[in-house]
MARVEXKE-411552 format. One record per residue (C-alpha): residue number from 1; x, y, z. Coordinates in steps of 0.02 Angstrom, whole numbers. Each point is the difference from the previous one (the first is absolute). Last residue first. Layout:
BEGIN
ATOM   palo        u        v        w
ATOM    NUM        X        Y        Z
...
END
This chain:
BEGIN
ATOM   palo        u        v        w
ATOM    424     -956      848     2774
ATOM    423      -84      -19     -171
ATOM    422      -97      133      -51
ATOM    421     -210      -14      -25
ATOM    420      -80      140     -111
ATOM    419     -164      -73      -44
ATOM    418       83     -173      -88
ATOM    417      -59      -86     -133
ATOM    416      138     -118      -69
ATOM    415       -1      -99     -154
ATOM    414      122     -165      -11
ATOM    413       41      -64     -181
ATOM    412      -29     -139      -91
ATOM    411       56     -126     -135
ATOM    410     -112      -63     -158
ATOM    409       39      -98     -149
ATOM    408      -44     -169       99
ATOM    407     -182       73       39
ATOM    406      -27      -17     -193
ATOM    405       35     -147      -41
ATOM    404      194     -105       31
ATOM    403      -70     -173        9
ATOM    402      115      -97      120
ATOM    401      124       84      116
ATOM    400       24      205       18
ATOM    399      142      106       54
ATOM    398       75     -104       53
ATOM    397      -56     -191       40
ATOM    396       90      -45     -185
ATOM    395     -108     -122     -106
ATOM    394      -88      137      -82
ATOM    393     -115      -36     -127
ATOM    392      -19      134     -147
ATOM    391     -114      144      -35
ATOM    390     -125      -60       82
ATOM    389     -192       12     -103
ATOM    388     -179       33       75
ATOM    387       69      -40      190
ATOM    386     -136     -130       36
ATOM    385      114     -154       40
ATOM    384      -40      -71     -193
ATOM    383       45      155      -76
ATOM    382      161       19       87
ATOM    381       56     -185      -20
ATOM    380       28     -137      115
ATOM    379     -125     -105      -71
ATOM    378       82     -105     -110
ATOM    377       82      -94      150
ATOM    376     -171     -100      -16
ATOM    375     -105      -30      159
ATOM    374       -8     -114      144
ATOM    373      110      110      117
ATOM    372       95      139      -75
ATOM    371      167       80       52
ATOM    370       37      175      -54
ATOM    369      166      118       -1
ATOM    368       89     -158       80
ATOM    367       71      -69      164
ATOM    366      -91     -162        3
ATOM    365       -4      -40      185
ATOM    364     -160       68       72
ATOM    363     -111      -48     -150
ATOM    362       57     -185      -11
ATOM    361      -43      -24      194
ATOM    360     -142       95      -12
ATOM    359      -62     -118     -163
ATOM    358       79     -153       91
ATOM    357     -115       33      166
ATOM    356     -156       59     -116
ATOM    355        4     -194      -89
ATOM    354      -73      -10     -161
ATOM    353      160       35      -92
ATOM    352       55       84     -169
ATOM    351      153      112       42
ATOM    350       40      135     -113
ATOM    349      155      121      -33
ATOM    348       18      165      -82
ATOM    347      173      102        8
ATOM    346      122      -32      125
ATOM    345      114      -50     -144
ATOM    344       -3     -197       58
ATOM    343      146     -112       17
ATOM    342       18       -4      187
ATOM    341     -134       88       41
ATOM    340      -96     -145     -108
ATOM    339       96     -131       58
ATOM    338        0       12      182
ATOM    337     -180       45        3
ATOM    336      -48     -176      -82
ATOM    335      111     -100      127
ATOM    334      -92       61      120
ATOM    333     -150      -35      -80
ATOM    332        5     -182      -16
ATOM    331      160     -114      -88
ATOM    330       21       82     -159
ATOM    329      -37      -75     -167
ATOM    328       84      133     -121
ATOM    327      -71       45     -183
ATOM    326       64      140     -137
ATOM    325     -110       59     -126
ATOM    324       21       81     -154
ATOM    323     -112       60     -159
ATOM    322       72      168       10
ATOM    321       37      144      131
ATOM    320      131      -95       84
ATOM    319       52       75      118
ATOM    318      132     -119       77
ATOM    317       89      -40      177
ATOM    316      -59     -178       19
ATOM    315       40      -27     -186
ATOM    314      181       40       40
ATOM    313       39     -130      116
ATOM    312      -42     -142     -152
ATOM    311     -172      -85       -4
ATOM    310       -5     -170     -101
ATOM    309     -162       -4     -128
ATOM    308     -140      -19       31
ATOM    307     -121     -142     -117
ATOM    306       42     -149      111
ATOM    305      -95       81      165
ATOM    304       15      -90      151
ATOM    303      157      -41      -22
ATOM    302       47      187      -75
ATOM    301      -91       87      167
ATOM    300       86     -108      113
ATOM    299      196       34     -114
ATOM    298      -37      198       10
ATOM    297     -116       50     -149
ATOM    296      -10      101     -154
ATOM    295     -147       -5      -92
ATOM    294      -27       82     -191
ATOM    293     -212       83       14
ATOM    292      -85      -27     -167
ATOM    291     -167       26       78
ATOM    290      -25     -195       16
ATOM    289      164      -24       84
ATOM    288      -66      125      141
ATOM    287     -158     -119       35
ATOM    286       99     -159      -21
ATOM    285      138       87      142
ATOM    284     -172       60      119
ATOM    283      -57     -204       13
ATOM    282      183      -70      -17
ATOM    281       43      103      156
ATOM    280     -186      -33       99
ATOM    279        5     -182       54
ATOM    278      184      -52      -10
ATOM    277       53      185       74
ATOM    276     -125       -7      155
ATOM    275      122      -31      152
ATOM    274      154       77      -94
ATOM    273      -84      187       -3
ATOM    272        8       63     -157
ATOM    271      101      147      -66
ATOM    270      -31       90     -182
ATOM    269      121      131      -63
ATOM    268      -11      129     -128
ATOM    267     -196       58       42
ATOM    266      -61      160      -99
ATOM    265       11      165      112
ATOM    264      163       84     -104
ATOM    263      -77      -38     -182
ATOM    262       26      -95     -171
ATOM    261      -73     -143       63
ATOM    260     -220       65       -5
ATOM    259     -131     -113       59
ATOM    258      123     -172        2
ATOM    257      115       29      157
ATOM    256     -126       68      126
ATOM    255     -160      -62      -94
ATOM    254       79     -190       -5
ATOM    253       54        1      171
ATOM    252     -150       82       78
ATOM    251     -114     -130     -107
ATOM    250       98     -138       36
ATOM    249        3       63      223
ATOM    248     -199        5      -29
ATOM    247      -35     -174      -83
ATOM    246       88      -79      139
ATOM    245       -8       82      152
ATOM    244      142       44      117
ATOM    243       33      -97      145
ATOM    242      166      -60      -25
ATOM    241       80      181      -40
ATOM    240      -16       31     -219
ATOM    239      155      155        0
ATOM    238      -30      144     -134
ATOM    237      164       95      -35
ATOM    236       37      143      -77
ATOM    235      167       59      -78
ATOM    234      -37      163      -43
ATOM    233      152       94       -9
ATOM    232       32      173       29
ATOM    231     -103      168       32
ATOM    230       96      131       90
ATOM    229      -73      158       55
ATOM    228      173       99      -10
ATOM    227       56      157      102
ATOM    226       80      159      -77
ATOM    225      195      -13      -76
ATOM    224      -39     -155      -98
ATOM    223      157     -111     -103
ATOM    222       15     -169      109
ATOM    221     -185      -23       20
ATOM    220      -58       60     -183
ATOM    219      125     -107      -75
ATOM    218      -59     -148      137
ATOM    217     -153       28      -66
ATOM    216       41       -1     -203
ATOM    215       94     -152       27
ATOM    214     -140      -88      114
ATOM    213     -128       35     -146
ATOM    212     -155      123       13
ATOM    211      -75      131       84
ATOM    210      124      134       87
ATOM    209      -82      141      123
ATOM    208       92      158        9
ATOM    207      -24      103      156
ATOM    206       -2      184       33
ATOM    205       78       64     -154
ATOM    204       46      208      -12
ATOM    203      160       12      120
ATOM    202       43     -167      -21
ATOM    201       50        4     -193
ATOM    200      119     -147        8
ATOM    199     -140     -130      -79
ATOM    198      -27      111     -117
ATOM    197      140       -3      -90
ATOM    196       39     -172       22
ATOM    195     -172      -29      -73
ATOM    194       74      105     -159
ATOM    193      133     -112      -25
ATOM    192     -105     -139      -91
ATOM    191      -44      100     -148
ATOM    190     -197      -36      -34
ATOM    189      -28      181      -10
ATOM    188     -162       76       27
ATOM    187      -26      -18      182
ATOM    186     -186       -2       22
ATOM    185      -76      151      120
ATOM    184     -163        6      103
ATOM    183      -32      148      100
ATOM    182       89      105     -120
ATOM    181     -130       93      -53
ATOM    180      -99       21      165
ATOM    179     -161      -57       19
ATOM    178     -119      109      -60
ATOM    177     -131     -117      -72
ATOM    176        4       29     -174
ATOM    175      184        5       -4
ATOM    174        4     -148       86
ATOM    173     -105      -91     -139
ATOM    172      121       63     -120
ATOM    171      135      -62       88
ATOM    170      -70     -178       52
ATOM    169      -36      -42     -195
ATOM    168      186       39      -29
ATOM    167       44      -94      146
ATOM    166      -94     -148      -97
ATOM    165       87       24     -175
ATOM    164      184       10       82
ATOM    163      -26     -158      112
ATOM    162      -46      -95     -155
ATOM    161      137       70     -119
ATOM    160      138      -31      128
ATOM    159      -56     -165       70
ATOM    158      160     -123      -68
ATOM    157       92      160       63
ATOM    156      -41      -13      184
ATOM    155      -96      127       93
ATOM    154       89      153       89
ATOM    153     -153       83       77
ATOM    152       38      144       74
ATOM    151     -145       34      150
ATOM    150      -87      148       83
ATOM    149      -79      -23      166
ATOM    148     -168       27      101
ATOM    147      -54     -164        6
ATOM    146     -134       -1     -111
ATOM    145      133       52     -141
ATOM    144      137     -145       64
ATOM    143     -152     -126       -9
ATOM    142      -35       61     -178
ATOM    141      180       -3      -83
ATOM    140       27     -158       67
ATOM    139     -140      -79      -56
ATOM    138        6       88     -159
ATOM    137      177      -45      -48
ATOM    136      -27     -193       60
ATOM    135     -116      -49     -131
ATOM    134      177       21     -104
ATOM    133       86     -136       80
ATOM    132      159      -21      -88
ATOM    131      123       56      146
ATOM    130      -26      144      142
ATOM    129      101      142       97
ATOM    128      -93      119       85
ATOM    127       74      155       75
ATOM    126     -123       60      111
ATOM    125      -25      201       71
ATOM    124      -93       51      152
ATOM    123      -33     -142      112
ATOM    122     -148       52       47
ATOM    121      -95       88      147
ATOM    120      -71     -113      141
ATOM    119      -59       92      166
ATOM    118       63      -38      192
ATOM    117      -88      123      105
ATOM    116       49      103      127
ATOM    115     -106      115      127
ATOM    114      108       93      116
ATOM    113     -114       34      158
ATOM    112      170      -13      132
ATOM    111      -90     -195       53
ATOM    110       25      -36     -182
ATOM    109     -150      -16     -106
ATOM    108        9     -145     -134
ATOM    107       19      -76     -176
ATOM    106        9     -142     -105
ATOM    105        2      -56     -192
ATOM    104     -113      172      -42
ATOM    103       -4       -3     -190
ATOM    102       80      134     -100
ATOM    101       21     -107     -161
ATOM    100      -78     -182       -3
ATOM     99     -145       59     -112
ATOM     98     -146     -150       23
ATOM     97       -7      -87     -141
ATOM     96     -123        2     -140
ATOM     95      123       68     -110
ATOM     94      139     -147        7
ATOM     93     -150      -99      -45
ATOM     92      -33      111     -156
ATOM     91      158      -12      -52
ATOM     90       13     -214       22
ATOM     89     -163       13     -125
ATOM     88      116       96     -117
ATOM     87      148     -120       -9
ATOM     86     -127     -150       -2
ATOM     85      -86       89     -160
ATOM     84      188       -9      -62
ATOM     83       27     -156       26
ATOM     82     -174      -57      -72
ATOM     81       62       88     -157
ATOM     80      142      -68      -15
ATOM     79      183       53       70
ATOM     78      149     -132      -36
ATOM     77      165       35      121
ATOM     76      -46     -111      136
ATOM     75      -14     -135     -112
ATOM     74      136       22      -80
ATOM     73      102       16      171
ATOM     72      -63     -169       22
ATOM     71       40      -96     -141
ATOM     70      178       69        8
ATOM     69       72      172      -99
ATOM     68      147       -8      -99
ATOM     67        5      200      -31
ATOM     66       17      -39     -192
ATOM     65     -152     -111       15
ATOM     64     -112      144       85
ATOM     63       -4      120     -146
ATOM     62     -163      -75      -77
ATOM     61      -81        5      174
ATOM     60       54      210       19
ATOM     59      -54       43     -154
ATOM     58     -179      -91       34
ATOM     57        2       92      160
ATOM     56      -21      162      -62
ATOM     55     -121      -58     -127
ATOM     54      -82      -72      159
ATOM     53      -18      154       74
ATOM     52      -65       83     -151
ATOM     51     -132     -106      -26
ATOM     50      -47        9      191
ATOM     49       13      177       27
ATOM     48     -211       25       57
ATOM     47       65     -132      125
ATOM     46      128       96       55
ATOM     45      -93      179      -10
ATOM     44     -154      -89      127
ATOM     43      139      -55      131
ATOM     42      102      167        5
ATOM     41     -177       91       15
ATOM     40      -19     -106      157
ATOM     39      166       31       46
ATOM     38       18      177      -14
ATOM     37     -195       26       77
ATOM     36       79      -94      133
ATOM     35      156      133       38
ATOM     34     -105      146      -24
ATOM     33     -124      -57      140
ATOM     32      130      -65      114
ATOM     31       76      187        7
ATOM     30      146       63      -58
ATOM     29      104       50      150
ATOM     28      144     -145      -17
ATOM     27      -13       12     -186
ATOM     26       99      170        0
ATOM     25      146      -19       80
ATOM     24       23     -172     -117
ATOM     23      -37       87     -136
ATOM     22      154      109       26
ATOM     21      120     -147       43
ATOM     20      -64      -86     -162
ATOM     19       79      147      -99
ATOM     18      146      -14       96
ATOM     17       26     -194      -44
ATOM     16       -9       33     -176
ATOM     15      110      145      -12
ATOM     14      137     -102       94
ATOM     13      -26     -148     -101
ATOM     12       -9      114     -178
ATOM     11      150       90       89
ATOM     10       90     -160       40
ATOM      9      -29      -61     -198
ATOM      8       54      138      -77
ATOM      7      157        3       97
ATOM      6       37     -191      -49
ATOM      5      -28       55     -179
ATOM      4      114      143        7
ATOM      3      137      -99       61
ATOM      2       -4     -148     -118
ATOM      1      -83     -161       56
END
């Protein structure tokens, strides 16, 4: 990169980043009204944009191959029209909740008369960094607008023409609605050096929030000078304990790995407890086999089931995000919670049991961002926990764990009412 390039490029990030500091001032005092009627004329402009949406997207599809791109980031790249209606309806969700900005968290008299109260205000100013998802622009975009704060979105370049089309919808909508300008900004460059850039600006970023691959993470990680909400692997789990029932823990396995692979909440790993592995592993295994599901078991799961295949150490630490699965016969639940915080990301993971003594015991000792009893590991999801959309899952326990929604974007700040106390 020659000289004058590389200084174009820190003032564009520089300029950029200002621009959303401004709009950030301002969208903490807009009120909820303006910020809804944003989104729900956000939602009715998308699908109104649907052709040229998916013209957008069309150039970004036929470009994929160069990029090398997997089953599943395809698939999370592709817009239709139904994805796009789902883009909108998740807008008009985010709408119909309640405004988490200058709500009273706590608050009290002091014995002197000073009244304080605790009160959330956003974040300010995020810095997020995302891959090929493009539904992902407008959820982000829209839960950082409701919540008071201005975002850069720095999408990845097998979305560029997708992403691009849809802010472009949100801009004149915003326009329409007075919210600031620059509430919402898309990183135009796809040179890699800019997120350095802004990931040293400090002084005008609050928080940048990474969504995506371990490399890009631990970039983000090793390179940020504000805090990071940190989203990283989902290895999930679901573990079958010796009373769990039949038909249900096949169903939860096969909807947890089978319902969508290409994501952070589908099931990697599959434990069952030794006492009921020659009744139920064969049962759930023919059920997986029959949605095109590869196995991959330790030497129990492999007698018991010809068609897996011998597990090595690294399948107990993958992500899969494809047709997958790896398989361990553990000896009760103990045994179960060893594993999975040993191996797990401390994302999503299920226990399917009819007993409420291994459920609590299950619940109290899995240390991850959400653990799920007799359900599918699918569910750990923004949308599905009532939040509208999430912006990403944290597995960190700062600033925020799990879904990241709208109360996850907030902070707060002390107010003081005093009637002209001084302190001794």
């Amino acid at each position: 990169m020659s000289l004058a390039i590389e200084e174009d490029l820190k003032t564009y990030c520089l300029t950029t980043a200002q621009k959303a500091k401004q709009a950030s001032r301002q969208l903490g005092s807009l009120l909820t009204a303006q910020k809804d009627a944003w989104l729900l004329a956000s939602a009715d402009a998308l699908e109104a944009a649907t052709d040229e949406i998916l013209a957008q997207n069309a150039r970004d599809l036929s470009a994929a191959p160069e990029y090398g791109l997997s089953p599943a980031a395809l698939d999370r790249l592709r817009l239709t029209p139904d994805r796009i209606a789902a883009i909108a309806h998740s807008l008009r969700e985010i709408a119909a909740l309640r405004d988490p900005i200058g709500q009273t968290l706590d608050g009290s008299v002091r014995p002197n008369g000073l009244e304080i109260r605790k009160v959330s205000v956003p974040l300010g100013t995020v810095f997020f960094i995302y891959e090929s998802r493009p539904n992902v622009t407008v959820d982000a975009a829209a839960i950082c607008v409701k919540s008071g704060n201005a975002v850069i979105l720095r999408g990845g370049k097998e979305a560029r023409y997708s992403s691009a089309a849809m802010v472009a919808v949100l801009a004149r909508t915003a326009e329409e609605c007075g919210i600031p300008p620059n509430a919402v900004q898309l990183v135009e460059t796809i040179d890699r050096d800019a997120v350095g850039y802004f990931l040293s600006l400090s002084d005008l970023i609050d928080v940048a929030i990474p969504r995506g691959g371990k490399g890009l993470i631990e970039r983000v990680v090793a390179e940020a000078r504000m805090p990071v909400i940190k989203h990283y692997d989902g290895n999930c789990h679901v573990y079958l304990h010796e009373s769990a029932d039949e038909a249900m823990a096949v169903d939860i396995v096969v909807n947890s790995k089978c319902q969508r692979m290409g994501v952070c909440n589908a099931c990697e790993s599959l434990l069952v407890d030794r006492k009921v592995a020659k009744q139920l592993l064969p049962k759930v295994c023919q059920a997986l086999t029959e949605q095109g599901i590869e196995l991959r078991g330790d030497p129990e799961t492999c007698q018991l089931v010809p068609a897996a295949k011998a597990a090595s150490e690294d399948d107990w630490w993958a992500e899969y995000l494809g047709p997958t699965i790896s398989i361990k016969v553990v000896d009760g639940i103990e045994q179960a919670i060893e594993h999975i915080n040993h191996y797990g990301s401390h994302h999503t993971d299920a226990i399917v049991a009819s007993t409420l003594a291994a459920a609590q015991a299950f619940t109290a000792a899995i240390d991850s961002s959400a653990v799920i009893v007799n359900a599918s590991t699918r569910f750990n999801d923004g949308g599905a926990f009532g939040l509208g959309a999430e912006i990403g899952i944290s597995t960190d326990k700062f600033h925020a764990r799990g879904p990241c929604g709208l109360s996850e974007l907030t902070t707060y700040k002390y107010l003081v009412h005093g009637n002209g106390q001084i302190r001794n």
